[in-house]
C-alpha positions in Angstrom: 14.4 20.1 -14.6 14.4 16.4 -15.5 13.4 14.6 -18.3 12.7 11.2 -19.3 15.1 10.8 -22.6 14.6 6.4 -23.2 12.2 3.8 -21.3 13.2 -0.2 -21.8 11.4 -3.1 -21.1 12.6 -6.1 -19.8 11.3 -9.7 -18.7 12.6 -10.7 -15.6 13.2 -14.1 -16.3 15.2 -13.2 -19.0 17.9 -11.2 -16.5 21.1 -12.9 -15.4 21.1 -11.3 -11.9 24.0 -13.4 -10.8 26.6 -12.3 -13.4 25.5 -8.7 -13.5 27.9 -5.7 -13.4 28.3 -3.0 -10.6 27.7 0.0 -12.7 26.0 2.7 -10.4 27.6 4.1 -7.5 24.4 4.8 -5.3 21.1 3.4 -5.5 18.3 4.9 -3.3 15.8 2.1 -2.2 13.3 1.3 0.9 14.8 -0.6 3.6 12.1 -2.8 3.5 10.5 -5.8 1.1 7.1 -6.3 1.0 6.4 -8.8 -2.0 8.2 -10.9 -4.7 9.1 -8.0 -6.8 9.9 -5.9 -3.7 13.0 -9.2 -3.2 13.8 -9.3 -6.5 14.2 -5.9 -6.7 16.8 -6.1 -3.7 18.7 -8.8 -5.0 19.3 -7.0 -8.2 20.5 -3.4 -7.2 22.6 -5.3 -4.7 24.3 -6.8 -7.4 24.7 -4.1 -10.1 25.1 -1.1 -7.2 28.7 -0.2 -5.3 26.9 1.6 -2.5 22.8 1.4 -1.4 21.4 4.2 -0.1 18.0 3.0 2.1 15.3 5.8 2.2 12.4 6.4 4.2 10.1 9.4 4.6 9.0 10.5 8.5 5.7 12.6 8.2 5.2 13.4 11.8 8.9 15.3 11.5 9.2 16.0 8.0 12.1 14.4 7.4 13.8 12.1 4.8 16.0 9.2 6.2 19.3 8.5 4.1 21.0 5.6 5.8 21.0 7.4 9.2 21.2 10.6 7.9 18.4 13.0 8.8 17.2 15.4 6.3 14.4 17.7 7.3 12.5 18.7 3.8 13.2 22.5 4.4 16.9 21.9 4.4 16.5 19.1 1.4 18.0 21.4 -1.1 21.4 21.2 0.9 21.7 18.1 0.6 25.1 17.2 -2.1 26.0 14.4 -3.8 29.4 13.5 -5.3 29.8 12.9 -9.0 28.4 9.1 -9.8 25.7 7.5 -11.8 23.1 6.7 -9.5 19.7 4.8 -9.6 16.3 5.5 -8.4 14.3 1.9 -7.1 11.1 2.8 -7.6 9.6 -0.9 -7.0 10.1 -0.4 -2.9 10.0 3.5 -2.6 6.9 5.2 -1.5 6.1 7.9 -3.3 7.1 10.5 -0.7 10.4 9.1 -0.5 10.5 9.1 -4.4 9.4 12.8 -4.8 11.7 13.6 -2.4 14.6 11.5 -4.0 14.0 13.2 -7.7 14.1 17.1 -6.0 17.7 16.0 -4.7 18.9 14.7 -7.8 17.6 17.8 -9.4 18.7 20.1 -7.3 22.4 18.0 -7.6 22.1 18.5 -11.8 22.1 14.7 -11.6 20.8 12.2 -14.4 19.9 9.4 -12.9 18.1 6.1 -13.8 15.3 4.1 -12.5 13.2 0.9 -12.2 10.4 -0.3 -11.8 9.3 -4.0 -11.6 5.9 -4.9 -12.4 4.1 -7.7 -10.4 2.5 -10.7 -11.8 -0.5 -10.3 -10.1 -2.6 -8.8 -6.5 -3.8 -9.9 -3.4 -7.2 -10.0 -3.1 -9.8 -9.8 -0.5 -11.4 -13.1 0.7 -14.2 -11.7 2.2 -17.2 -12.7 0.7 -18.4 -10.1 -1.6 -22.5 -9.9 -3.0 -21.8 -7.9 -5.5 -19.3 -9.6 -7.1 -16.4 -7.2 -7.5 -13.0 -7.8 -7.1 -11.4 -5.7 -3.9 -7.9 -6.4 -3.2 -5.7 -5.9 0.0 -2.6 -3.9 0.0 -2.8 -1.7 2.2 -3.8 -0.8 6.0 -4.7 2.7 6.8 -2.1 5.4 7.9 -2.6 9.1 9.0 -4.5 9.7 7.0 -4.1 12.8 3.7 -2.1 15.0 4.2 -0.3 17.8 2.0 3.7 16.9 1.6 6.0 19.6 1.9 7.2 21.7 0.3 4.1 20.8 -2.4 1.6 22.6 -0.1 -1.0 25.4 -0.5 -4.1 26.6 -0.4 -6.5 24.0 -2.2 -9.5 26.0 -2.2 -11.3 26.6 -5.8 -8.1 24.5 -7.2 -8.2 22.2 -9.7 -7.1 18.6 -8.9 -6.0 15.4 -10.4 -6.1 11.8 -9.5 -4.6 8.6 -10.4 -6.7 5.7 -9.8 -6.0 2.1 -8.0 -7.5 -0.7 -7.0 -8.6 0.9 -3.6 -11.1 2.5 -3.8 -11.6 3.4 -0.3 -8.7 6.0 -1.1 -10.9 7.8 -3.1 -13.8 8.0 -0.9 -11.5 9.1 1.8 -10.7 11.8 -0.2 -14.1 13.4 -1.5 -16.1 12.7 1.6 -13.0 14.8 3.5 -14.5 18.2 4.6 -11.0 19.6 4.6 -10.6 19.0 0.3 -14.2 20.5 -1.0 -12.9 20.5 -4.1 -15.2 20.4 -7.0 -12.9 20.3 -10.2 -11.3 16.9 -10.8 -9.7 15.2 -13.2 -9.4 11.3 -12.5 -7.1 9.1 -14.5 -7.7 5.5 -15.1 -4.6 3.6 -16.2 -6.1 1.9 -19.9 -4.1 0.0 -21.2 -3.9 -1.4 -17.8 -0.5 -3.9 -17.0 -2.4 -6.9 -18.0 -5.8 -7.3 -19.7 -9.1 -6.9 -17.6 -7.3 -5.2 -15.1 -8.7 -1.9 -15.7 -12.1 -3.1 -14.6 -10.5 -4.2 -11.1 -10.1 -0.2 -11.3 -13.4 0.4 -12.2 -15.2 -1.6 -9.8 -13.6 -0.8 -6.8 -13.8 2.9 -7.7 -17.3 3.1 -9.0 -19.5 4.0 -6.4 -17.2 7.1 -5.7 -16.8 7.7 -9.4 -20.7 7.7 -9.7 -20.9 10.5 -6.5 -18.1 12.8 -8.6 -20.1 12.7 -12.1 -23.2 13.6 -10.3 -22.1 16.6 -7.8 -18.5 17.7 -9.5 -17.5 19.2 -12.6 -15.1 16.1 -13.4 -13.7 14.7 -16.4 -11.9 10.9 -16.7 -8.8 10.2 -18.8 -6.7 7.7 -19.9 -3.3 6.4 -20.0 -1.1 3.3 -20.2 -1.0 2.2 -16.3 3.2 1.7 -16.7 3.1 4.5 -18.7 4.9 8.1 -17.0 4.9 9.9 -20.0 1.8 9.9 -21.5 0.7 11.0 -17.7 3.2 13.6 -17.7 1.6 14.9 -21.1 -1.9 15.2 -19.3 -0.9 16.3 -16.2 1.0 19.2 -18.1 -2.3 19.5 -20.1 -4.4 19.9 -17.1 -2.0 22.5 -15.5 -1.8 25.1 -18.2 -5.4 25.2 -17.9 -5.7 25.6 -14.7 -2.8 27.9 -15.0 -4.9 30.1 -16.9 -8.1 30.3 -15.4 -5.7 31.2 -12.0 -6.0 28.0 -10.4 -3.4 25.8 -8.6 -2.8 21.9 -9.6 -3.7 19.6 -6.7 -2.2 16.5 -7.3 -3.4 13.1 -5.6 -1.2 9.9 -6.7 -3.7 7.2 -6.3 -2.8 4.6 -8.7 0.0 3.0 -9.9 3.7 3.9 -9.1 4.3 4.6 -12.9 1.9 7.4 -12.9 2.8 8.3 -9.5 6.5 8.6 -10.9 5.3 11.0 -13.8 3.5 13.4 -11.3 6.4 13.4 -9.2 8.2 14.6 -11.7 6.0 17.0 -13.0 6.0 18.6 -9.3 9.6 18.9 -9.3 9.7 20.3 -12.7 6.5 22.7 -12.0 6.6 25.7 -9.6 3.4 26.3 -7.6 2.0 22.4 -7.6 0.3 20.9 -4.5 0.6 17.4 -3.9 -1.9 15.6 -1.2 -1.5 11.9 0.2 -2.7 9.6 2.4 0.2 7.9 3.9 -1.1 4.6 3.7 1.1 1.4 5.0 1.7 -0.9 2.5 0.5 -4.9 3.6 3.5 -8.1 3.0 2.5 -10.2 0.2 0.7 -7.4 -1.7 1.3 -8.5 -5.0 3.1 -11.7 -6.2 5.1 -12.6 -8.9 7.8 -10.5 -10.7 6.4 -9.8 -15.0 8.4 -6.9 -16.7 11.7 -4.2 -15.2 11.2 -0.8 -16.7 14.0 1.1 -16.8 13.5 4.8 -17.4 16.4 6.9 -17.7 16.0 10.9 -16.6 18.6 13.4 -18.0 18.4 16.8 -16.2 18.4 20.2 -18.2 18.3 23.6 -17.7 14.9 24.7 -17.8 14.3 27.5 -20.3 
């Protein structure tokens, strides 16, 4: 299993990218940049990595695409890597590719690092809006949810857990889906949020659909720090022991934001039995701008007891 053993914070600004030092040997990363963060990002592991690894998850085949490798998720076990200290950039990885990436490196005994760089701010909507919420656009529909292998099973009378965004549409996809009639749900609002106020962009753009679950499903709402894996992990592990013992399977559903999407991948690596659903949505250039804080988490694996 892996663990998170130290977290450190960093401003950006603050970070000498020119005179940094090569010291990982492969760092796994989307071939793609989408945002300010998503460059900076690129320019940095380009800098302090000897070889870059470029990622990207195919769900119509089931695959993961290293460089021009082709590794179909049944066979993702086989898959070696040589001794090195490698890095993990979560700013650009999807969360498929990032779940995907962390069974590897498990699999491989590997301790890895990775980052995380925070954006200074999102793109909103201009459309005019009456009732005065905030709705932001980052994303264009894909094909739609979907369980990822090898995280599948059968959902039914499951318990499931969400992480909340600022798109709220995600979650009305979701329970309005006649495929997931799931009635036990746990949603998780990230409080403290990355900067103040922005956990009522989550609120807002989620209420309406928050309103239909607290009516018509036995759900419950908790909390933790939006760049904050740990804490998540702790609720997540919380929520599955339960559910563990009333005979239920943990449906996960990462929503929100890519530091509690990191803890739940991690948790379904670490976690026999865990289904994880997801809507494939295609992330929009110019998301976010800006470039605030680089987290870097570092994960140690360990035999699990």
């Amino acid at each position: 299993m892996i663990d998170i053993t130290s977290w450190v914070m960093n401003r950006t600004d603050e970070i000498d990218i020119d005179n940094s030092v090569k010291v990982y040997d492969i760092t796994f990363t989307c071939p793609e940049s989408y945002d300010d963060r998503g460059s900076w990002s690129n320019q940095y592991i380009s800098n302090i990595s000897k070889n870059i690894f470029r990622v990207s998850y195919n769900a119509e085949n089931y695959s993961l695409l290293i460089n021009d490798d082709e590794v179909k998720i049944g066979a993702i076990k086989d898959y070696t890597l040589s001794e090195g200290r490698f890095l993990v950039d979560a700013t650009s990885l999807s969360f498929p590719e990032i779940v995907h990436i962390f069974t590897i490196l498990n699999h491989n005994k590997s301790d890895f690092d990775l980052i995380y760089v925070q954006p200074d701010g999102y793109t909103e909507n201009n459309n005019n809006n009456f009732e005065r919420v905030n709705t932001f656009d980052l994303s264009d529909d894909g094909i739609g949810i979907r369980q990822i292998p090898p995280f599948v099973g059968i959902i039914d009378n499951s318990v499931m857990f969400i992480t909340l965004g600022f798109e709220g549409h995600r979650l009305g996809s979701l329970i309005n889906s006649e495929e997931y009639n799931i009635k036990d749900l746990h949603c998780l609002i990230g409080n403290p949020p990355f900067k103040i106020g922005w956990e009522n962009n989550t609120l807002s753009n989620n209420y309406k659909n928050l309103d239909l679950i607290r009516k018509g499903m036995d759900a419950s709402f908790c909390y933790a720090g939006a760049n904050d894996p740990v804490k998540t992990y702790e609720i997540i592990e919380k929520i599955y022991i339960s559910s563990d013992y009333e005979k239920k399977k943990l449906c996960l559903v990462p929503f929100g934001t890519k530091p509690s999407a990191i803890a739940i991948a991690q948790f379904a690596v670490n976690n026999s039995g865990v289904v994880i659903i997801y809507d494939f949505v295609k992330k929009k250039r110019n998301r976010s701008s800006g470039i605030d804080l680089l987290h870097t988490w570092s994960f140690t694996y360990t035999f699990n007891s």
